[in-house]
Backbone as ProteinMPNN parsed JSONL, in Angstrom:
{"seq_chain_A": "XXXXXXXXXXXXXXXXXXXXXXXXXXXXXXXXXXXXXXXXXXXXXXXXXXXXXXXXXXXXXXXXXXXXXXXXXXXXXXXXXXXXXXXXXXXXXXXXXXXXXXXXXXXXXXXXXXXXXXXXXXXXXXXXXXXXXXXXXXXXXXXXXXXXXXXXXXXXXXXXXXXXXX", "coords_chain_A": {"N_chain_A": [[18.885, 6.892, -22.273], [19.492, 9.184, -22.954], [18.66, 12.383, -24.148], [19.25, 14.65, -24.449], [19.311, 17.071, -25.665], [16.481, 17.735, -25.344], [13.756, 20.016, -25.291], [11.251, 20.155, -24.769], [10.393, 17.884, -22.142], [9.476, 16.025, -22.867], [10.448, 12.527, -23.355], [10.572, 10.573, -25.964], [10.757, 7.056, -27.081], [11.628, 3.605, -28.309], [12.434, 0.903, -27.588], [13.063, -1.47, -26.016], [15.36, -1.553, -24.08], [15.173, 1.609, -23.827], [13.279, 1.865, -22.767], [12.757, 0.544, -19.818], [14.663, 1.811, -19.032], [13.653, 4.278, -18.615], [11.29, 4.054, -17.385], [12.431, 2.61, -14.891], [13.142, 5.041, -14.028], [11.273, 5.929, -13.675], [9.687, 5.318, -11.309], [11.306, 5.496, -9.62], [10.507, 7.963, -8.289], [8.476, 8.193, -7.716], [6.74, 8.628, -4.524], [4.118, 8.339, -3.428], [2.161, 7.137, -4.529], [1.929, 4.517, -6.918], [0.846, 3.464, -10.305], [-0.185, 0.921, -12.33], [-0.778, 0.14, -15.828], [-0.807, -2.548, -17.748], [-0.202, -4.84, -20.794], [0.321, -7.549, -20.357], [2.188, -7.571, -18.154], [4.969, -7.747, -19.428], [8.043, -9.639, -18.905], [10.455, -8.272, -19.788], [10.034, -5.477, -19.181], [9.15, -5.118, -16.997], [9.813, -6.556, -15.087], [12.601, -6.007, -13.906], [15.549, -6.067, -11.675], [16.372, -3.144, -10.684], [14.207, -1.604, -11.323], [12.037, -3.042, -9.917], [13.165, -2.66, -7.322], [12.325, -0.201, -6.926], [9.52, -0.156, -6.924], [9.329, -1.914, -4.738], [10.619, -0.509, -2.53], [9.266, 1.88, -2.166], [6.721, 0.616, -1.542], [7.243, -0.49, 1.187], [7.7, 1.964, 2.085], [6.007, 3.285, 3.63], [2.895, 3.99, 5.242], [0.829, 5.105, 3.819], [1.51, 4.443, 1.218], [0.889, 3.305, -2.078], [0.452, 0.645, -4.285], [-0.994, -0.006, -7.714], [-1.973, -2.507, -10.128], [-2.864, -3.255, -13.236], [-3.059, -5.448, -14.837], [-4.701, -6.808, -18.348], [-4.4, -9.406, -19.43], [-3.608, -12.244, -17.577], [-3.106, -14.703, -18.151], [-0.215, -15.413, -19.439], [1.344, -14.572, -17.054], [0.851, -16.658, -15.23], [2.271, -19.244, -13.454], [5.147, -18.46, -14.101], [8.281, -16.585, -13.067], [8.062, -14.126, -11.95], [9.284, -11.28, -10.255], [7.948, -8.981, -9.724], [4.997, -9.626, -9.356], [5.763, -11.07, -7.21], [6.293, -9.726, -4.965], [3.881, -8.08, -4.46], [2.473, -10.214, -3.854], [3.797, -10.517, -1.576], [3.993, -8.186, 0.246], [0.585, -7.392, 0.956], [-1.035, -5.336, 1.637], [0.096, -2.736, 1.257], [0.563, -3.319, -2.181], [-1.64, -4.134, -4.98], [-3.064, -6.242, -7.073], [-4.425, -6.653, -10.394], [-7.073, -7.895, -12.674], [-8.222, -6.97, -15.69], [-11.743, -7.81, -16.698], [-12.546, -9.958, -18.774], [-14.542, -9.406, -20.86], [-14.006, -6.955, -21.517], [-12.478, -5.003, -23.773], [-9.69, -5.335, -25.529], [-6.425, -3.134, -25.532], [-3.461, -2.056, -26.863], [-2.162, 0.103, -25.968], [-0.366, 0.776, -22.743], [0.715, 2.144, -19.509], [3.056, 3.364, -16.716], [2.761, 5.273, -13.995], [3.644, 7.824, -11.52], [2.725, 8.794, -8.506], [0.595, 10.43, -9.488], [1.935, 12.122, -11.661], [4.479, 11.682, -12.592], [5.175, 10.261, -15.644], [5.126, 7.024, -17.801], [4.309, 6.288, -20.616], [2.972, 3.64, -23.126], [2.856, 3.398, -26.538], [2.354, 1.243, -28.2], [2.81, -1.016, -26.021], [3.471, -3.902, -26.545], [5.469, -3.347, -28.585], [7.063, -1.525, -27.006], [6.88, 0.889, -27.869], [6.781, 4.817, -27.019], [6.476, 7.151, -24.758], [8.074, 9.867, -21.602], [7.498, 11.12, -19.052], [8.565, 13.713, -16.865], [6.636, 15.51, -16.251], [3.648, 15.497, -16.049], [0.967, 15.622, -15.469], [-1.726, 16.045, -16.884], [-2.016, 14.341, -18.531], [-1.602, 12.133, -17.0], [-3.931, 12.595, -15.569], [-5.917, 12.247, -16.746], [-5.139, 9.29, -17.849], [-5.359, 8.276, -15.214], [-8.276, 8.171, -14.726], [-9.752, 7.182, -16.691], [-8.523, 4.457, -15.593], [-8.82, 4.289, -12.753], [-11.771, 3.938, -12.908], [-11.872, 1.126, -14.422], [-10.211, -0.129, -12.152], [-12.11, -0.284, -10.272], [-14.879, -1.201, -11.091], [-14.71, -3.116, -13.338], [-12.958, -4.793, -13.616], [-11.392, -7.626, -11.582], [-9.571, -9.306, -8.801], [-6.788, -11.673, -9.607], [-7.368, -15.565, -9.491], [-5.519, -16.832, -9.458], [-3.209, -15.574, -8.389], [-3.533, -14.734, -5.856], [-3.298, -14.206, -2.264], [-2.962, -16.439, 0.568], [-3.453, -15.817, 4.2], [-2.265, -16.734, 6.835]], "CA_chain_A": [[18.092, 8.012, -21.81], [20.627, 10.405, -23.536], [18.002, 13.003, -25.174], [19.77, 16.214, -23.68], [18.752, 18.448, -26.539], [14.712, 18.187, -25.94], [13.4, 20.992, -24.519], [9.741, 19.588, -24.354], [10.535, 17.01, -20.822], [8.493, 15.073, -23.048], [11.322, 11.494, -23.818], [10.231, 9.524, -26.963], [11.435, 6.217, -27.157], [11.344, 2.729, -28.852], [13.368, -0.157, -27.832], [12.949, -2.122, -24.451], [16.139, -1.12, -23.439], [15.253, 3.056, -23.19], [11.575, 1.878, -21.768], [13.468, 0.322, -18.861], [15.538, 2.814, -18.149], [12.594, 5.478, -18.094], [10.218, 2.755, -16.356], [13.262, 3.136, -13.594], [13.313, 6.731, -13.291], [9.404, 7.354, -13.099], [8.927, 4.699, -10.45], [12.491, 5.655, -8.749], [10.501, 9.126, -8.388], [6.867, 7.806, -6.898], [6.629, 9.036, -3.217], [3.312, 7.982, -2.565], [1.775, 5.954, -5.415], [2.221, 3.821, -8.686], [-0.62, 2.768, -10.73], [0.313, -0.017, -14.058], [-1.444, -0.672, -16.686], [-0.072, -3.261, -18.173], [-1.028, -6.022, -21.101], [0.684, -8.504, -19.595], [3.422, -7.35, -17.289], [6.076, -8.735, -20.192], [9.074, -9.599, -18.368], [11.687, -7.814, -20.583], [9.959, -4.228, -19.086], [8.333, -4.876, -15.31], [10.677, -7.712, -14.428], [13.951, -5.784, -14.094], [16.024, -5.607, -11.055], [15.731, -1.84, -10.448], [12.274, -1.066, -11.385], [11.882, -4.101, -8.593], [13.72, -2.376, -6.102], [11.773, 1.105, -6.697], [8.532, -0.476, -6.492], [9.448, -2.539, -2.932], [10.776, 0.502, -1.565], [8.011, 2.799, -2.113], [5.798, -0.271, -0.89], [7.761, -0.169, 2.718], [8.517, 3.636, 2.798], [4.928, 4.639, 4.451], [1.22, 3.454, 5.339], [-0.214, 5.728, 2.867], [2.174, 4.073, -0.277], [0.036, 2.607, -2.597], [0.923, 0.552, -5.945], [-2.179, -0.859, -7.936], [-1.365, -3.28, -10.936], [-4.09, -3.769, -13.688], [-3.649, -6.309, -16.343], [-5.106, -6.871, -19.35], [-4.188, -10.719, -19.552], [-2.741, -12.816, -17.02], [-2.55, -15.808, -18.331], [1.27, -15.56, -20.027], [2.422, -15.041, -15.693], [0.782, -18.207, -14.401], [4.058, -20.531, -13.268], [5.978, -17.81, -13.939], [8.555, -16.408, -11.487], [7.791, -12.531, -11.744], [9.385, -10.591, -8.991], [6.475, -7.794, -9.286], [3.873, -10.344, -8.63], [5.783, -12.086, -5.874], [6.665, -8.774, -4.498], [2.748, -8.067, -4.549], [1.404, -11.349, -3.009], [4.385, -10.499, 0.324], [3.322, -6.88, 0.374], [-0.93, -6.615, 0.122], [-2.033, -3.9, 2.554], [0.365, -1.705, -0.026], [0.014, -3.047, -3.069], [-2.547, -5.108, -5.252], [-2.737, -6.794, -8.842], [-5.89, -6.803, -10.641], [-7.269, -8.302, -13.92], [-9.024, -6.757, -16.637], [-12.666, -8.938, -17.041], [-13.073, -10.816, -20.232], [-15.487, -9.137, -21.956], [-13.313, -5.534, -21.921], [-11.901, -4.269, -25.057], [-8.195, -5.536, -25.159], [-5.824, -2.586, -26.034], [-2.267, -2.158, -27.011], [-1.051, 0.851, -24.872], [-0.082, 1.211, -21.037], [1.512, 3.06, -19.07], [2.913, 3.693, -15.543], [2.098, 6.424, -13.426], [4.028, 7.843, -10.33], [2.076, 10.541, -7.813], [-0.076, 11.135, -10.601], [2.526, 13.261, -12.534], [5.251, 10.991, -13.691], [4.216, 9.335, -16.435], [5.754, 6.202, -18.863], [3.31, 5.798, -21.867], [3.208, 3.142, -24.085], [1.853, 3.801, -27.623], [2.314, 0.262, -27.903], [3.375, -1.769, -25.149], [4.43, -5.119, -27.063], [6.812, -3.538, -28.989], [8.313, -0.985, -26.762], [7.267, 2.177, -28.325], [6.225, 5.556, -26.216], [7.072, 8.448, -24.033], [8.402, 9.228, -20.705], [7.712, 12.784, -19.223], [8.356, 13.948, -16.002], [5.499, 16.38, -15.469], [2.717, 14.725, -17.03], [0.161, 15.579, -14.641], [-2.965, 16.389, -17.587], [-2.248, 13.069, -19.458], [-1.956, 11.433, -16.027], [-5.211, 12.847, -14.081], [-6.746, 11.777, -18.226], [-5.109, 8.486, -18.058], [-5.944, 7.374, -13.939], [-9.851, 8.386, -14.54], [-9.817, 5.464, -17.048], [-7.989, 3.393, -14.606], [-9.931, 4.187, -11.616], [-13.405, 3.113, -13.254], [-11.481, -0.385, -14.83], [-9.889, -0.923, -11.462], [-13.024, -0.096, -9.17], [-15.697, -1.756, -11.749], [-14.614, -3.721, -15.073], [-11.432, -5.982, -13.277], [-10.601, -8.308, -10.393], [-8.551, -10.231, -8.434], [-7.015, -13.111, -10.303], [-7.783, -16.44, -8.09], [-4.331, -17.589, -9.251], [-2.446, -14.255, -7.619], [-4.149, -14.45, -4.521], [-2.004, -14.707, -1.393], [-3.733, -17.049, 2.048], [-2.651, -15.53, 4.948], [-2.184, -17.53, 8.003]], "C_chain_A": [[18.731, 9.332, -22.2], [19.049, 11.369, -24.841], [18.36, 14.728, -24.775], [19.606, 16.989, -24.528], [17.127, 18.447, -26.945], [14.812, 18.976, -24.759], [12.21, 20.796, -23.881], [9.576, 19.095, -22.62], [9.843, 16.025, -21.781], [9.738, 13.857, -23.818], [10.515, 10.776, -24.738], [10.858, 8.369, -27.087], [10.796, 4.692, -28.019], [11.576, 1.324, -29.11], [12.951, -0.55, -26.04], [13.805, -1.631, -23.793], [15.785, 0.417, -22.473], [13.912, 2.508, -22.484], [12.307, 1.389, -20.433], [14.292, 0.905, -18.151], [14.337, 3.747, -17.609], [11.141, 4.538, -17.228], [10.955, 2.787, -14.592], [13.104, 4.416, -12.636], [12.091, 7.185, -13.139], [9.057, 6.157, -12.137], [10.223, 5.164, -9.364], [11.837, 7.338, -8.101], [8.843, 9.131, -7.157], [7.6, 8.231, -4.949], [5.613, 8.406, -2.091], [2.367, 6.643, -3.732], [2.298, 5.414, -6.664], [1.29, 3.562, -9.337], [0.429, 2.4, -12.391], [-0.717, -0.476, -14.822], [-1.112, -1.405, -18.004], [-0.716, -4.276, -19.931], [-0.91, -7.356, -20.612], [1.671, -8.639, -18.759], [4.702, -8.109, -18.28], [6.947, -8.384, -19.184], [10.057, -8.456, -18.626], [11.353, -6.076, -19.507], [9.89, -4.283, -17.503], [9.228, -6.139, -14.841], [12.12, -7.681, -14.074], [14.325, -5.073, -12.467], [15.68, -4.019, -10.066], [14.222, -0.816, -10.365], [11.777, -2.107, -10.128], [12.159, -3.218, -7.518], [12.859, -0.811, -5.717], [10.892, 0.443, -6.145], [8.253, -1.209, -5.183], [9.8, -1.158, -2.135], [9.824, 1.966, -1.592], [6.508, 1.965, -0.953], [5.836, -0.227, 0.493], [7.749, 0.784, 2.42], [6.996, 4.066, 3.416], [3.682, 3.457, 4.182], [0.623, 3.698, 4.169], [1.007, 5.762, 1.214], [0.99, 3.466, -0.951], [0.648, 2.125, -3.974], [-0.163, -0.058, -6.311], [-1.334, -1.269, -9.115], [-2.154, -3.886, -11.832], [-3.313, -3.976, -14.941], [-4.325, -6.837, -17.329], [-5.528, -8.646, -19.115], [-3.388, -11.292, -19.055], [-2.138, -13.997, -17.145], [-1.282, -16.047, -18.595], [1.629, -15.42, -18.435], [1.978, -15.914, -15.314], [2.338, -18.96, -14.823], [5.062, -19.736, -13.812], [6.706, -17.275, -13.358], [8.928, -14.668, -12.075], [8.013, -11.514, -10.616], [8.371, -9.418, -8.993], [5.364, -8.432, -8.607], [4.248, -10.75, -7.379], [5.709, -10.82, -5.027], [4.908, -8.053, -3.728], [2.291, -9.074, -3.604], [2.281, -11.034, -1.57], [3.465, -9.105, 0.773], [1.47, -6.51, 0.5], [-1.521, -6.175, 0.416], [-1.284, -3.082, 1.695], [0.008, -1.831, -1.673], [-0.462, -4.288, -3.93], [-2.169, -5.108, -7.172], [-4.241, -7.186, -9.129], [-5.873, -7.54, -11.933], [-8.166, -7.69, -14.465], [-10.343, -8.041, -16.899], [-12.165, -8.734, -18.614], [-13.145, -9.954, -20.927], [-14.933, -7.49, -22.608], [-12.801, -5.962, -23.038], [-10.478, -4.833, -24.967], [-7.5, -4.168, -25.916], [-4.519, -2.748, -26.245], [-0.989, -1.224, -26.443], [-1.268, 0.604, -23.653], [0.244, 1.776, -20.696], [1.803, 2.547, -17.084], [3.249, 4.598, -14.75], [2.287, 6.782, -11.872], [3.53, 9.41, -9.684], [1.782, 11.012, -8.514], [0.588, 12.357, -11.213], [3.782, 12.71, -13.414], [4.813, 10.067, -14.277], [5.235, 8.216, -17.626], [4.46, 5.751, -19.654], [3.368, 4.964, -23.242], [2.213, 3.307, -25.27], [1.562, 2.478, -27.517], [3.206, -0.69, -27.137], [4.437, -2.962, -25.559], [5.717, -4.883, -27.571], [7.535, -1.956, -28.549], [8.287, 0.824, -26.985], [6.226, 3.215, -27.631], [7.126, 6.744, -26.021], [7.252, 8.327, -22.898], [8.084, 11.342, -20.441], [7.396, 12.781, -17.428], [7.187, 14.689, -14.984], [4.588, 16.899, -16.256], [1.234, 15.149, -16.211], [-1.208, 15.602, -15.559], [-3.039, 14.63, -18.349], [-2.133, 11.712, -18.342], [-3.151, 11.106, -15.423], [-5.911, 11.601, -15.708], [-6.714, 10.237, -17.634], [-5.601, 7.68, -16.578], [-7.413, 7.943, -13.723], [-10.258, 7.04, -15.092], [-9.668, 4.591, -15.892], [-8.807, 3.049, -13.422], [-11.145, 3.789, -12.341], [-12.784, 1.857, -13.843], [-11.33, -0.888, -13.359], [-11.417, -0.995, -10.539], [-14.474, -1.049, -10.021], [-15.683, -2.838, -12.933], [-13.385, -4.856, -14.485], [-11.779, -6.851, -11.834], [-9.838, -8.944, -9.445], [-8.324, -10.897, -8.919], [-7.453, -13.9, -8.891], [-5.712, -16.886, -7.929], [-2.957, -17.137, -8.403], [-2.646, -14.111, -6.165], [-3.013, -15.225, -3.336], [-3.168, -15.56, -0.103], [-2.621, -16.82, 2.658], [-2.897, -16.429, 6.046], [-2.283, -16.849, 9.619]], "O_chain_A": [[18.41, 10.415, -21.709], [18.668, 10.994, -25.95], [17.636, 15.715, -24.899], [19.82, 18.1, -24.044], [16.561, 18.806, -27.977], [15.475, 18.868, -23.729], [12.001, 21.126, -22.714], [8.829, 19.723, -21.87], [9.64, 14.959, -21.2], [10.048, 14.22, -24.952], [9.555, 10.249, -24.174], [12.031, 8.682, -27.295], [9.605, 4.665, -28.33], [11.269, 0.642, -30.088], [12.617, 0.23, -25.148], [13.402, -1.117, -22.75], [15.919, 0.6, -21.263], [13.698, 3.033, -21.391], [12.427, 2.432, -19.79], [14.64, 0.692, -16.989], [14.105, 3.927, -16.413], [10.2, 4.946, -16.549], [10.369, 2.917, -13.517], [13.007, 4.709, -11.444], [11.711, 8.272, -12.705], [7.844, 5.955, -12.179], [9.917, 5.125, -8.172], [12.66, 7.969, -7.436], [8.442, 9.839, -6.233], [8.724, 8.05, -4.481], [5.74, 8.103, -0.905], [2.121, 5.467, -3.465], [3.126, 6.029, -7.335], [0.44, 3.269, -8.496], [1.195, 3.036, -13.116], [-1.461, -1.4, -14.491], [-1.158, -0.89, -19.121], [-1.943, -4.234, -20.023], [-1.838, -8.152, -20.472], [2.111, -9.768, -18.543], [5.331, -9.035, -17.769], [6.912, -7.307, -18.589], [10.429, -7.751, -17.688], [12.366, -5.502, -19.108], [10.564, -3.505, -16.83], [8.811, -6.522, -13.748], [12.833, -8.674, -13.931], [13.796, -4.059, -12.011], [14.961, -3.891, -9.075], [13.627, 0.071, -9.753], [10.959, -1.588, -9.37], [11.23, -3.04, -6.729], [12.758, -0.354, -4.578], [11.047, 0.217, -4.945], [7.165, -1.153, -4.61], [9.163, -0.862, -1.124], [9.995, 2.938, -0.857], [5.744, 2.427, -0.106], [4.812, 0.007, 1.134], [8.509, -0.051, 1.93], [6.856, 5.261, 3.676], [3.551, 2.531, 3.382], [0.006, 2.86, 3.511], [1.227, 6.696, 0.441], [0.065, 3.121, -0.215], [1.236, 2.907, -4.721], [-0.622, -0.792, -5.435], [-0.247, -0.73, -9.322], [-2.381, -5.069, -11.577], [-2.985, -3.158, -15.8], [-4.72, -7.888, -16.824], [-6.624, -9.067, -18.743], [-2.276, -11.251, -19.583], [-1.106, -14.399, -16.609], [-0.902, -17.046, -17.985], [2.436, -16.322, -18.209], [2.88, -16.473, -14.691], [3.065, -19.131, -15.801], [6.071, -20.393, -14.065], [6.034, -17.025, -12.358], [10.006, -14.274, -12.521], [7.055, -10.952, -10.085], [8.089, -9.009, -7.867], [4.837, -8.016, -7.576], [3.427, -10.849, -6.468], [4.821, -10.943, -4.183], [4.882, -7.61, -2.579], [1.726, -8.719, -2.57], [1.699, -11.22, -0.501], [2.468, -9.094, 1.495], [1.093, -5.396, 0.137], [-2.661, -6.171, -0.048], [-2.107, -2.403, 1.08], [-0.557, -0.972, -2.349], [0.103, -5.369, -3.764], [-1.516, -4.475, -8.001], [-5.023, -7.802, -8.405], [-4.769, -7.855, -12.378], [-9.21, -7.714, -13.813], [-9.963, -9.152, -17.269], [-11.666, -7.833, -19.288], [-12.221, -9.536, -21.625], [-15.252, -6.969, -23.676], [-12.664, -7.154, -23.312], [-10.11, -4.626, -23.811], [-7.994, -3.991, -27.029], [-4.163, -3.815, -25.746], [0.23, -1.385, -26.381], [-2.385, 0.187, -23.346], [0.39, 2.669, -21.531], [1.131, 1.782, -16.393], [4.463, 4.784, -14.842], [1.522, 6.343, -11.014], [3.752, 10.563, -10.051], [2.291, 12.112, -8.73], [0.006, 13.438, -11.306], [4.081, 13.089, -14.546], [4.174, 9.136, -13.787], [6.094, 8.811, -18.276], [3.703, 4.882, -19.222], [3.738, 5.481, -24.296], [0.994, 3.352, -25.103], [0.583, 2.216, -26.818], [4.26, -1.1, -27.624], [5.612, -3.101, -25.22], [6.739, -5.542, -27.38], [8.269, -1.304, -29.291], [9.067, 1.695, -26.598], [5.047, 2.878, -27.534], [8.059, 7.196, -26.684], [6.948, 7.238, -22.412], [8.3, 12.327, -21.148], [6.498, 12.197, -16.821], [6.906, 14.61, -13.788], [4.478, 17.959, -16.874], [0.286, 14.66, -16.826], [-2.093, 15.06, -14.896], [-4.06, 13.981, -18.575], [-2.454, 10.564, -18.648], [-3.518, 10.04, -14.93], [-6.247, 10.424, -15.583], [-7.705, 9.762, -17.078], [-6.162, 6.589, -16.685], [-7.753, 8.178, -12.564], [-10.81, 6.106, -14.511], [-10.621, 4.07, -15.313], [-9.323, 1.972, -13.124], [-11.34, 2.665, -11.88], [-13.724, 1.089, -13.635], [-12.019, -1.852, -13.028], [-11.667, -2.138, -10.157], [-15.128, -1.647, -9.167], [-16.738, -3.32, -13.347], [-13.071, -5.771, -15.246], [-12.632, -6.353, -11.1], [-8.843, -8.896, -10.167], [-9.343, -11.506, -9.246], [-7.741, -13.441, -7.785], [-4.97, -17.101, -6.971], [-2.046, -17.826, -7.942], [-1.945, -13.417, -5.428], [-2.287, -16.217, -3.405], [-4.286, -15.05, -0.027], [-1.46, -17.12, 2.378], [-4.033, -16.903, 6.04], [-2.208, -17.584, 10.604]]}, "name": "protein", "num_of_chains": 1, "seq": "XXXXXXXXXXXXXXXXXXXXXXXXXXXXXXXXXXXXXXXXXXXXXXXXXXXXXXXXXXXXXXXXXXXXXXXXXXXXXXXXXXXXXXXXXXXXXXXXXXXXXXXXXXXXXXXXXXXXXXXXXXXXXXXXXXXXXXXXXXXXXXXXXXXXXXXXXXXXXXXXXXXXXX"}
């Protein structure tokens, strides 16, 4: 995360490693929400320790936390052991995991998105390459208008994600 001579705020990056670090620091930053849009939650990025521990403790810190979690394609986490998902099925008055229907468009960027202003953007997700900008708020409100009409109309629950409560 060493880029101490941009002036922009705006971090470019290209390797799993720096996405993980800046995946850390914009969910280590969320107050009140998260929103992911993922293609498939790959492990290597959303499956790490720390980005774990932000996203649980935002989940407990308040009523009005919220994390939403919209995938593309879930099939690659079935029988997988994904601490975001599990973390998700204990947690699900805070926060939920959705699926992209079928028939949508598949793309190749994501991003994720803390108190609609910190922002991690993947150009392309698979391999890693994007930006990271603290005070993102225009390419945020842009990018959770999409989101909100996928998550509220075009996605749903998987069946296989689903928690029975007792």
């Amino acid at each position: 995360m060493d880029d101490s001579q941009n002036t922009t705020g705006i971090y470019r990056f290209d390797s799993v490693d720096t996405a993980k670090q800046y995946l850390t620091a914009c969910t280590g930053l969320a107050i009140r929400h998260i929103d992911i849009f993922s293609n498939q939650l790959d492990g290597h990025l959303f499956n790490q320790p720390e980005f774990i521990a932000n996203v649980s403790s935002l989940a407990r810190s308040s009523r009005q936390s919220r994390i939403r979690v919209l995938v593309q394609n879930s099939q690659p986490l079935y029988g997988c052991n994904h601490d975001l998902i599990t973390l998700i099925q204990r947690l699900p008055s805070a926060a939920k995991l959705k699926v992209l229907n079928k028939d949508q468009q598949r793309v190749e960027t994501g991003f994720c998105i803390s108190d609609k202003k910190a922002m991690v953007f993947f150009n392309n997700e698979e391999s890693a390459v994007g930006f990271y900008c603290e005070q993102a708020r225009a390419e945020a409100r842009h990018a959770l208008e999409a989101f909100d009409n996928l998550w509220e109309s075009q996605s749903d629950i998987d069946p296989e994600f689903k928690t029975f409560t007792l």
